[in-house]
BAVO-134150 format. One record per residue: x, y, z of N, C-alpha, C in turn; residue in three letters. Coordinates in steps of 0.1 Angstrom, whole numbers, padded with zeros to 4 digits, always signed. Layout:
# BAVO-134150
XYZXYZXYZALA;...
//
This chain:
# BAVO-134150
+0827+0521-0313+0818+0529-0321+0825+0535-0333UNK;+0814+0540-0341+0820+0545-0356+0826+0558-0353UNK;+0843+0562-0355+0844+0573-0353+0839+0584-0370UNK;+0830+0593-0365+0827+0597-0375+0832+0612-0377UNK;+0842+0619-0368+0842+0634-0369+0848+0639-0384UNK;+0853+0628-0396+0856+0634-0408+0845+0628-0414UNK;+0833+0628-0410+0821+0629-0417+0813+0640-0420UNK;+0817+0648-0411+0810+0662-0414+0796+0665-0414UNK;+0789+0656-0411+0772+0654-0411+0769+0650-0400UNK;+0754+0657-0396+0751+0655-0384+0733+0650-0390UNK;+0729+0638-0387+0714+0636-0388+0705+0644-0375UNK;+0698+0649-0377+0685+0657-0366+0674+0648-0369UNK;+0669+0639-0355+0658+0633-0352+0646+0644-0346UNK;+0636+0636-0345+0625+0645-0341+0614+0647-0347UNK;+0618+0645-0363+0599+0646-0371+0597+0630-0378UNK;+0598+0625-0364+0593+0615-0362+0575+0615-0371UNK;+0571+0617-0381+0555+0620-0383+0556+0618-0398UNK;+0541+0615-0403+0537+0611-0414+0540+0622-0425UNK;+0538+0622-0439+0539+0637-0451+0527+0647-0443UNK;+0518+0643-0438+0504+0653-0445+0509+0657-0429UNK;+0512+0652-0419+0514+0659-0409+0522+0671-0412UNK;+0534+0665-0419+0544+0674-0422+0539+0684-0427UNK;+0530+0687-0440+0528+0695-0446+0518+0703-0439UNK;+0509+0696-0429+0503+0709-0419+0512+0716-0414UNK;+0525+0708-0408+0530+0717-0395+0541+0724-0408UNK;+0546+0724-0414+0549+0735-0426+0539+0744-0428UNK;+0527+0742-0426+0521+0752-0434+0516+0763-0423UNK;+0518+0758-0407+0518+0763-0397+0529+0771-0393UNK;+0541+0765-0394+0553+0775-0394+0556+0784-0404UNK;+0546+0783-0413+0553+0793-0422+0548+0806-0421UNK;+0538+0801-0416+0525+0814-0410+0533+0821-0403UNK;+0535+0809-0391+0542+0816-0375+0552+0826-0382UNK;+0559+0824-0389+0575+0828-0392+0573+0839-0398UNK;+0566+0841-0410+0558+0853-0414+0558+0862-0406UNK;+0543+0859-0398+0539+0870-0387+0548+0874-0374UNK;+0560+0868-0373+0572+0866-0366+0580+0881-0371UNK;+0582+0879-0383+0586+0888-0394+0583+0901-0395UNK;+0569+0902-0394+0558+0910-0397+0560+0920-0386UNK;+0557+0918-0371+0556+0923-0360+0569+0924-0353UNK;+0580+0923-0358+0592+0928-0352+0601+0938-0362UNK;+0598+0935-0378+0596+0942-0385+0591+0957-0385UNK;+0576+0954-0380+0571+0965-0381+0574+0976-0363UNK;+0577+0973-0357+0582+0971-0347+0597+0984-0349UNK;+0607+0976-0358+0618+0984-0363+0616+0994-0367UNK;+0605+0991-0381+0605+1002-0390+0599+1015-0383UNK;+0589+1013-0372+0581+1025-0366+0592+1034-0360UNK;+0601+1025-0350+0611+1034-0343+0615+1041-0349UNK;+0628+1033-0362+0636+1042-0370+0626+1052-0378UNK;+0617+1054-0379+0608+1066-0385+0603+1073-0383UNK;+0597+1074-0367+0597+1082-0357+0609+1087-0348UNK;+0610+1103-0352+0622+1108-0345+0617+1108-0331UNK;+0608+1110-0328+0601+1108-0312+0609+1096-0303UNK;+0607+1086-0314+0610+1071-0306+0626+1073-0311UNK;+0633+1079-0311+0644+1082-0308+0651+1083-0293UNK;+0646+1076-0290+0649+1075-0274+0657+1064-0268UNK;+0668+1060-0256+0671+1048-0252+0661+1040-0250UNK;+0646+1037-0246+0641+1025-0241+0638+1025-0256UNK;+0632+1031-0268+0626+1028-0280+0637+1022-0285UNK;+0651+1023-0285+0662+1022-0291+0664+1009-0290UNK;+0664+1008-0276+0667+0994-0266+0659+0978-0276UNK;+0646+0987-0274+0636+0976-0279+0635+0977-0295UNK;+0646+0982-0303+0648+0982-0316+0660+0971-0313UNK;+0670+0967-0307+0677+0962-0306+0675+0946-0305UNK;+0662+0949-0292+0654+0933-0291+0648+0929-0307UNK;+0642+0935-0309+0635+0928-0325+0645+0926-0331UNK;+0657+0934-0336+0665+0929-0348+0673+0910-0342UNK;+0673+0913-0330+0679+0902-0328+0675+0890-0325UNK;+0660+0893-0325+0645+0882-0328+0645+0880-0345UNK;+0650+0888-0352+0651+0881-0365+0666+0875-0365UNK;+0679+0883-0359+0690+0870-0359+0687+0863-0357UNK;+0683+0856-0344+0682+0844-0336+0670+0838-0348UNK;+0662+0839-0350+0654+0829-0363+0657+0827-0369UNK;+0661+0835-0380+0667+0833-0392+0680+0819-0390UNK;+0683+0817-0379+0691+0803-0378+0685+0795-0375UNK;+0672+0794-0374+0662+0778-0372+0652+0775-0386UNK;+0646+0786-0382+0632+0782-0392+0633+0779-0407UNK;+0642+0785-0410+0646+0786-0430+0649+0770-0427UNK;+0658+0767-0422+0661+0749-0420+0653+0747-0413UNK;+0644+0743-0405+0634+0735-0400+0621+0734-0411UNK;+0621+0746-0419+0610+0745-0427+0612+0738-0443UNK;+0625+0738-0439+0633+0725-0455+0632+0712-0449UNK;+0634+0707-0437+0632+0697-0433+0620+0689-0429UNK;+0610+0701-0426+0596+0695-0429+0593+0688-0443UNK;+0597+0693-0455+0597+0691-0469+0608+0679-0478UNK;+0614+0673-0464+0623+0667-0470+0627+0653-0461UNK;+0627+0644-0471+0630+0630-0467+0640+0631-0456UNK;+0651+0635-0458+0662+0634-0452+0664+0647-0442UNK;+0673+0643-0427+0670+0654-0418+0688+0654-0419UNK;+0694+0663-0424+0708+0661-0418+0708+0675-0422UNK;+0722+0678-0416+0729+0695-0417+0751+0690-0417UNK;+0752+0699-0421+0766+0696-0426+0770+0701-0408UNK;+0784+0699-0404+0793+0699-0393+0795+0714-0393UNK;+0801+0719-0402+0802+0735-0404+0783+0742-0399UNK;+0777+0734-0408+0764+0742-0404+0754+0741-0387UNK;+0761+0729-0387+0754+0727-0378+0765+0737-0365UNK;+0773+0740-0360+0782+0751-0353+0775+0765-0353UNK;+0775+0769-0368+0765+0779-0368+0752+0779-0367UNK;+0746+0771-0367+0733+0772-0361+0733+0773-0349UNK;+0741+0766-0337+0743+0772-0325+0748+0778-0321UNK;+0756+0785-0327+0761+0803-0327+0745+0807-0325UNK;+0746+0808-0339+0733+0823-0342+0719+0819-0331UNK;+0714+0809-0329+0706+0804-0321+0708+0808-0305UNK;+0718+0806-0297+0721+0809-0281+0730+0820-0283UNK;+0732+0826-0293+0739+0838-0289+0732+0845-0290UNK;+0723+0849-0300+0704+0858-0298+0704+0853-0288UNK;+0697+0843-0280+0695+0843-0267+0699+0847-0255UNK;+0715+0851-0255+0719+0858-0246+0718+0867-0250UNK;+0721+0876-0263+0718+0889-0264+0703+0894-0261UNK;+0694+0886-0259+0681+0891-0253+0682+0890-0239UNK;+0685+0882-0228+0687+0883-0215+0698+0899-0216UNK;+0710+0904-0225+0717+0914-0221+0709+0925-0223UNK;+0702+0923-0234+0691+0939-0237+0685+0938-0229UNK;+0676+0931-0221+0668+0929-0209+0676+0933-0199UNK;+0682+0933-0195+0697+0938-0188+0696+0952-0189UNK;+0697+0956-0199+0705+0973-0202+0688+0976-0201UNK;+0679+0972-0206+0667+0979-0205+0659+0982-0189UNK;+0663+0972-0180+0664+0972-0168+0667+0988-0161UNK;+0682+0987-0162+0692+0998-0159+0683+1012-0166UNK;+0680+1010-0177+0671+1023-0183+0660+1028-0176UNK;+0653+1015-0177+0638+1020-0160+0645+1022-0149UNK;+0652+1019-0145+0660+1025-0133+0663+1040-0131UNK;+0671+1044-0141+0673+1057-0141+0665+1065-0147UNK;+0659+1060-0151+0642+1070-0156+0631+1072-0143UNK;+0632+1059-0139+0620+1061-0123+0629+1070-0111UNK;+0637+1064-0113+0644+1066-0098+0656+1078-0101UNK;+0662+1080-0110+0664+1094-0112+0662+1103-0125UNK;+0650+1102-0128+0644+1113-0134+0653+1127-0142UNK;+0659+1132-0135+0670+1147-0130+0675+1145-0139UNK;+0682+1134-0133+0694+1127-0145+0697+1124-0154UNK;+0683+1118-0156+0681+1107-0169+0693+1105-0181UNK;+0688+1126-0188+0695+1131-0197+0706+1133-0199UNK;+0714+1136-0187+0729+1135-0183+0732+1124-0184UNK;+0724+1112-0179+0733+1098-0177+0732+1090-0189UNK;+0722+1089-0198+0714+1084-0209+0722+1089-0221UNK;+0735+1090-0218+0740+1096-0235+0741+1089-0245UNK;+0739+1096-0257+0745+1086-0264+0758+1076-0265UNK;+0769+1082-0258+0778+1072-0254+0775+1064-0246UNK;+0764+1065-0238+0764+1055-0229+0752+1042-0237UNK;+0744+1049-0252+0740+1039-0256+0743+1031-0259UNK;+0755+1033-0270+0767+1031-0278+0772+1018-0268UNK;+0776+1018-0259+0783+1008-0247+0774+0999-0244UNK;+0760+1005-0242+0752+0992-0236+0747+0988-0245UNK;+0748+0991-0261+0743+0981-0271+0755+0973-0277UNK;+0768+0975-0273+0781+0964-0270+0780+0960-0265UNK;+0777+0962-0248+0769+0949-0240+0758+0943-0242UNK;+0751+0941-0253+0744+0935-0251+0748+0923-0265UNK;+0757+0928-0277+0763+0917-0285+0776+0913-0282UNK;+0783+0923-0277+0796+0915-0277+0798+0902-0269UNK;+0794+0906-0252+0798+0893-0241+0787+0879-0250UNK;+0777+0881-0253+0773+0863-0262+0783+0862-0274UNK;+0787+0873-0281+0797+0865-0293+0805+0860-0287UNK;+0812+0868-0276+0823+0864-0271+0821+0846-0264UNK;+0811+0843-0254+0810+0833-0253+0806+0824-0259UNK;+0797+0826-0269+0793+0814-0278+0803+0814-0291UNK;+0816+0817-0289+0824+0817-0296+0840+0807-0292UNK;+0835+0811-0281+0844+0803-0270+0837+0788-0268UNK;+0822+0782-0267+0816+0776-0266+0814+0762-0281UNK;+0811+0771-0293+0817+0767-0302+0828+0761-0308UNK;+0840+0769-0303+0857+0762-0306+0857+0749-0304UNK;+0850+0755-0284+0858+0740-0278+0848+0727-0286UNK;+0835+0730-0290+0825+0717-0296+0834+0714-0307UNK;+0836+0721-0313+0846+0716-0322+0864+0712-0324UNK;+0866+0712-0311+0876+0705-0309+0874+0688-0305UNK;+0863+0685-0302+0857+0672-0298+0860+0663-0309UNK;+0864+0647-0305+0865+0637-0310+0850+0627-0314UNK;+0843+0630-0324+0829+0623-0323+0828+0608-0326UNK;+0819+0599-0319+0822+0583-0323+0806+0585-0325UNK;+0797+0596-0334+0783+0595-0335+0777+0607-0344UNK;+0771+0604-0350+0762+0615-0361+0748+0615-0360UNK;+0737+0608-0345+0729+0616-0347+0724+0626-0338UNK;+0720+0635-0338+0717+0646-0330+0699+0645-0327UNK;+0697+0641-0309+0685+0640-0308+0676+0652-0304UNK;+0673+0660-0316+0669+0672-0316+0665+0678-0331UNK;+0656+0687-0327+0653+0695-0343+0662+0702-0346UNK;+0672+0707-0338+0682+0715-0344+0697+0713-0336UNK;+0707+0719-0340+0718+0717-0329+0719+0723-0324UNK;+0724+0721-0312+0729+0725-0300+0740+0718-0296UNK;+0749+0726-0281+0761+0721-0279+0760+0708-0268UNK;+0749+0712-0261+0754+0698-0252+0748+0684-0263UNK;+0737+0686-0277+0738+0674-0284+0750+0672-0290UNK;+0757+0678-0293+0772+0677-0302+0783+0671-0290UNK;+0778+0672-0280+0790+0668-0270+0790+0655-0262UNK;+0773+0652-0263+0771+0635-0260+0771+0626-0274UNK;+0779+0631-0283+0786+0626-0296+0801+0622-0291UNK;+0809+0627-0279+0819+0630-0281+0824+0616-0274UNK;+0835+0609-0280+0844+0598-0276+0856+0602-0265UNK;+0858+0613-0267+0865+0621-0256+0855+0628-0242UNK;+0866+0632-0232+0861+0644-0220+0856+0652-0223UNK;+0843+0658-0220+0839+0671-0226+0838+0679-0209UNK;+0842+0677-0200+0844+0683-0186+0848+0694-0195UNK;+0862+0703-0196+0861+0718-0202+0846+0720-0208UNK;+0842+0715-0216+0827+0722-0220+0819+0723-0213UNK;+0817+0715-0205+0806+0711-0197+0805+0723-0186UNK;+0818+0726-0179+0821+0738-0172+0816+0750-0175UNK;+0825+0755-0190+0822+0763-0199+0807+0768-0198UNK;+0802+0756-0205+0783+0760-0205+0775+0765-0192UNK;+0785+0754-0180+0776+0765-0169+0779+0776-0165UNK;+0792+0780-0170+0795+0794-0161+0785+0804-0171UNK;+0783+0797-0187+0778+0806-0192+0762+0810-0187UNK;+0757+0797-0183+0741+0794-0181+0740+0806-0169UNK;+0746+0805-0160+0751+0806-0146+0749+0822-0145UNK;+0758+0831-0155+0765+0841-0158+0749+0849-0162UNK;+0744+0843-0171+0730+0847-0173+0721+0845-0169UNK;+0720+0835-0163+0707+0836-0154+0706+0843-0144UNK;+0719+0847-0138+0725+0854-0128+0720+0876-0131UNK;+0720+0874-0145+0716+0885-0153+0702+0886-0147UNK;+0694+0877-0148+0677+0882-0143+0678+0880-0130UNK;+0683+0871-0119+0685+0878-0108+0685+0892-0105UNK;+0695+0896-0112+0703+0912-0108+0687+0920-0111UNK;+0682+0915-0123+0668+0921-0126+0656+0926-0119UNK;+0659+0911-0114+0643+0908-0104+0646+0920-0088UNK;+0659+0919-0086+0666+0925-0074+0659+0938-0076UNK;+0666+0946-0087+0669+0962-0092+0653+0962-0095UNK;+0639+0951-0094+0628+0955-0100+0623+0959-0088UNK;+0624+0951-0075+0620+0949-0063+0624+0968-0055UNK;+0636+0969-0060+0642+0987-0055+0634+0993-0065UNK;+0629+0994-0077+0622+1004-0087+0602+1004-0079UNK;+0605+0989-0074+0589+0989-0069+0586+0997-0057UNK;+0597+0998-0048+0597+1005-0034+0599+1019-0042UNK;+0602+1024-0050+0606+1037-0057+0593+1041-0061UNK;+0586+1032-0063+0572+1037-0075+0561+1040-0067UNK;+0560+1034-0050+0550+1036-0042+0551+1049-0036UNK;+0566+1056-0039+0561+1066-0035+0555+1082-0045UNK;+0551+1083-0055+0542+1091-0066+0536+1081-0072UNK;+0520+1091-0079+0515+1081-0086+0518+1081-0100UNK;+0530+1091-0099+0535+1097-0116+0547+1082-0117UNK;+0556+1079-0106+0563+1072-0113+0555+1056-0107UNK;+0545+1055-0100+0536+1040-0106+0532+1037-0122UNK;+0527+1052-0131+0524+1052-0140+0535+1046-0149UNK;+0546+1049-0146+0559+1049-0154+0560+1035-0154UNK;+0562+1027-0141+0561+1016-0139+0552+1006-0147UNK;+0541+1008-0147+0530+0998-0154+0530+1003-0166UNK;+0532+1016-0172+0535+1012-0187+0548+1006-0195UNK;+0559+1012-0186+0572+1003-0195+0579+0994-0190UNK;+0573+0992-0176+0583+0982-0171+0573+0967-0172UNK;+0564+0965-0169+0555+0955-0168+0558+0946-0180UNK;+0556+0955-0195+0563+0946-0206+0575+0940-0205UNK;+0583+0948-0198+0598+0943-0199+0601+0929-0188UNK;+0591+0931-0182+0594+0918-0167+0585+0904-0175UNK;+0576+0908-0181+0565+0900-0188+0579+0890-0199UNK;+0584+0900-0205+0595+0893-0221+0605+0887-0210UNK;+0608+0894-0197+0624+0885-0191+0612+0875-0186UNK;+0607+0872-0181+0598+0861-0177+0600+0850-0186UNK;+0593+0854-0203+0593+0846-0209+0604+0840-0215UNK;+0615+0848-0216+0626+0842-0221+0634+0831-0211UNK;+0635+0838-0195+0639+0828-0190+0633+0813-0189UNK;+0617+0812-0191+0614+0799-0190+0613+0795-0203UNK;+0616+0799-0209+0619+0792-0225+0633+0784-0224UNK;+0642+0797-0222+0656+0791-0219+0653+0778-0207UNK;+0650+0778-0191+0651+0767-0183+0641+0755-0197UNK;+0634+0756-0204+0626+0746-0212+0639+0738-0226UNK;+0646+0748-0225+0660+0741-0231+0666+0736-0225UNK;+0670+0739-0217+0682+0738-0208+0680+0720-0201UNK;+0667+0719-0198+0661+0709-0192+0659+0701-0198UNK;+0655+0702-0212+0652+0691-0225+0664+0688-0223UNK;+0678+0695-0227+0693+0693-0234+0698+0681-0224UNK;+0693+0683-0213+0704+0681-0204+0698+0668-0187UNK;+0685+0671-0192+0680+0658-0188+0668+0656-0199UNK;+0664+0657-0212+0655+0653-0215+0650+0637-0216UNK;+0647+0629-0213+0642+0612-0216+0638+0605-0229UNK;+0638+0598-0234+0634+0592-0247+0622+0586-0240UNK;+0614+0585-0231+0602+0578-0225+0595+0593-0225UNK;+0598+0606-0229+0591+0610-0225+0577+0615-0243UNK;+0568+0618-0246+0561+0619-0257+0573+0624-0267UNK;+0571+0624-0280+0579+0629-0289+0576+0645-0290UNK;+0558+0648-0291+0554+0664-0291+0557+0668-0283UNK;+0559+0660-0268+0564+0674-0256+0575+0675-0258UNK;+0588+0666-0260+0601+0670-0263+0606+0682-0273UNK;+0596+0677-0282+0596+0693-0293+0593+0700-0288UNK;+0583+0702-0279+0574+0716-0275+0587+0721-0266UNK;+0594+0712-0262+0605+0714-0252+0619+0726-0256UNK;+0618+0716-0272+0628+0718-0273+0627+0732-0284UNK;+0612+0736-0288+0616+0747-0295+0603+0759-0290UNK;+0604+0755-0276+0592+0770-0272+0602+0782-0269UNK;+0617+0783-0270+0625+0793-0273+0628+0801-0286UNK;+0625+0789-0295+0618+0798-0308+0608+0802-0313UNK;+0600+0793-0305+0582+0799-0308+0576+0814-0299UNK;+0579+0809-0283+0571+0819-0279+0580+0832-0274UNK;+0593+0834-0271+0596+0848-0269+0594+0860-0283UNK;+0597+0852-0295+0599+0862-0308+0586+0867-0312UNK;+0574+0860-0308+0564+0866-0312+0556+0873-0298UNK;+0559+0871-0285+0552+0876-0275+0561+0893-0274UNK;+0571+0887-0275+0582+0901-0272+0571+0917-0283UNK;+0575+0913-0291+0570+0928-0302+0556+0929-0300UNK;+0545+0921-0295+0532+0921-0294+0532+0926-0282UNK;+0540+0927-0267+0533+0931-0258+0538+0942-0256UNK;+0552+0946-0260+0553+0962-0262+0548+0968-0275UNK;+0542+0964-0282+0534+0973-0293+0521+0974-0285UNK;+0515+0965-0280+0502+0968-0273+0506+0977-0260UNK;+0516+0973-0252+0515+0984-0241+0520+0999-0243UNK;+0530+0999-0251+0536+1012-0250+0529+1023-0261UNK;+0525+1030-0254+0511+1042-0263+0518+1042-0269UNK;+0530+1048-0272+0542+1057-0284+0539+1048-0297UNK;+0545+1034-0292+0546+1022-0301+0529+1018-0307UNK;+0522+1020-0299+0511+1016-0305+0504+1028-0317UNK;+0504+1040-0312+0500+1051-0317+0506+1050-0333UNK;+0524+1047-0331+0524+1050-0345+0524+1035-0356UNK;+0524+1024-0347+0517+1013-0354+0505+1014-0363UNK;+0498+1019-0354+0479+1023-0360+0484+1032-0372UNK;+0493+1046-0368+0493+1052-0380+0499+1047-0391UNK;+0510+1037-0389+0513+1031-0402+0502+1023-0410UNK;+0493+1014-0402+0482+1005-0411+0476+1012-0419UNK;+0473+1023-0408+0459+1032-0411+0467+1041-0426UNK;+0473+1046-0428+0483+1054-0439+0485+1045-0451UNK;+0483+1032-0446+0488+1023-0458+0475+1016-0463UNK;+0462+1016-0453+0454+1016-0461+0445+1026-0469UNK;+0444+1038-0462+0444+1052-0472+0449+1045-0486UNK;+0460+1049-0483+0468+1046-0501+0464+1036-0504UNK;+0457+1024-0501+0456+1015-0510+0437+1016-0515UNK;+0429+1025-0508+0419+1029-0509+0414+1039-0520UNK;+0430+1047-0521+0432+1058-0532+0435+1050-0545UNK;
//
C-alpha cells in the first residue's frame, strides 16, 4: 500500500448524495446549528445575569452549555463546508483537532454530569451541609474535574494517533476520529487500542458510579415529600442528559468499532453523528423547561426583549 503519512490529508466519505440533497441537508443543519446556539446561549447568558442562579447546580449547568458549544464548534462549521463542496478532505493537523475538540467535550459532559450528580447528592441528602460543603473552592476543583482529566486524555490519545505510520488517506466517516485514523495505520496500534479503552472504560465507569449514587438519592427521597420534590425537579433532567449522552456515545463507539459497509449509508450517519445532533440540543431544552429558576428567567428575557422591540 501507498505510504501516505507525509501527505497530510485525510479524505471523509459519507455524503455519498446528490447537490439538491446536499443543499437540503445544509439548509437543515444550519437551522439545527443556529438553534443549537440559540438555547445554550441563552441558557449562559440567563445564569451569568441572574445573581440568583448563582449557585453550584446553575453553575454546573453553565459549564454543560459552554462546552456544548466547544464540542460543536469542531464539527458543524466543517461539515457544513463540506455539504457545499465537491471535495471532502481536512488537512492531518486538522483533522487531530477535530478529535480533540470533539471527544474531549464529550467527556467533559459525562465529568459535569459527574460533579452535578455529587451536587444532588449533597443537597438531598445533606441539606445542613450543603453550604459548608459547596464552596466556592470546592467549585473551583470540580469544574477542573470536569476539563482537565478529558484534556489530559485526549491529549494523550492524540499523540499516540499521531505517532502512527499511515499506508491510507481515507477516513470512513463525516468526521475524524481516532480509531478511523488508526485502521489507516501500517503499524501496531495495540498501545492505542488499550489507551481508548481504559479511556471508554474510565467513563462509562463515570455513569455507573451515577446510576449507583441515583439509586442511594432515591432511597433518601422516599423518605420526605420535600426532598421527592427536590428529586423530580433537578435530578430527573440530569439522568434524562446522562441517559442521552451515554447512548449517543455507545452509538459511536459501535459505529467506530464495529460499524459494516453493508449496513445503509443514512443509518451509519445517523450512527455516526447522533452525538452531535441529539445531546446539544436536548441538554439546554430540558433543563430550561424543567427548572422553574431557568425557565422563569428565560420567559423574562423574551418577554423584555419583546417589550423593547414593541417600544
Amino acid at each position: 500500500m501507498e505510504n501516505v503519512s507525509n501527505m497530510f490529508v485525510f479524505t471523509l466519505s459519507g455524503l455519498n448524495m446528490t447537490m439538491e440533497e446536499r443543499y437540503a441537508l445544509f439548509s437543515l443543519t444550519i437551522l439545527l446549528y443556529q438553534f443549537i446556539l440559540l438555547c445554550n446561549i441563552t441558557i449562559i447568558f440567563c445564569i451569568a445575569s441572574d445573581k440568583q442562579l448563582h449557585e453550584p447546580m446553575y453553575i454546573f449547568l453553565c459549564n454543560l452549555c459552554i462546552n456544548t458549544l466547544y464540542g460543536t464548534s469542531g464539527f458543524y462549521p466543517k461539515f457544513m463546508y463540506d455539504l457545499l463542496s465537491p471535495f471532502h478532505v481536512i488537512s492531518y493537523a486538522g483533522c487531530l483537532t477535530q478529535v480533540f475538540v470533539i471527544y474531549s467535550s464529550a467527556l467533559c459532559d459525562f465529568s459535569t454530569l459527574t460533579v452535578m450528580a455529587y451536587d444532588r447528592y449533597v443537597a438531598i441528602c445533606k441539606p445542613l451541609e450543603y453550604h459548608s460543603e459547596m464552596t466556592n473552592q470546592k467549585i473551583v476543583k470540580c469544574l477542573i474535574f470536569c476539563w482537565l482529566p478529558p484534556i489530559i486524555c485526549m491529549s494523550v490519545v492524540v499523540i499516540l494517533a499521531s505517532r502512527l505510520t499511515l499506508c491510507g488517506s481515507t477516513i470512513e466517516k463525516l468526521y475524524c476520529e481516532t480509531w478511523a485514523v488508526a485502521k489507516l495505520s501500517c503499524s501496531t496500534t495495540t498501545v492505542n487500542n488499550v489507551i481508548g479503552y481504559i479511556v471508554i472504560l474510565t467513563y462509562f465507569g463515570h455513569a455507573v458510579l451515577i446510576t449507583f449514587s441515583y439509586i442511594h438519592l432515591i432511597k433518601n427521597c422516599r423518605k420526605s415529600k420535600e426532598s421527592t420534590y427536590k428529586f423530580m425537579q433537578t435530578c430527573v433532567p440530569h439522568l434524562v442528559a446522562l441517559l442521552n449522552i451515554t447512548i449517543a456515545l455507545l452509538f459511536d463507539v459501535f459505529y467506530s468499532r464495529y460499524g459494516s459497509n453493508s449496513l445503509p449509508q443514512s443509518l451509519r450517519n445517523f450512527m455516526a453523528l447522533d452525538v452531535l445532533f441529539i445531546p446539544p440540543i436536548l441538554n439546554p431544552l430540558i433543563y430550561g423547561l424543567k427548572l422553574t429558576k431557568i425557565r422563569k428567567q428565560v420567559m423574562r428575557l423574551f418577554l423584555r426583549d419583546s417589550c423593547l422591540k414593541w417600544k
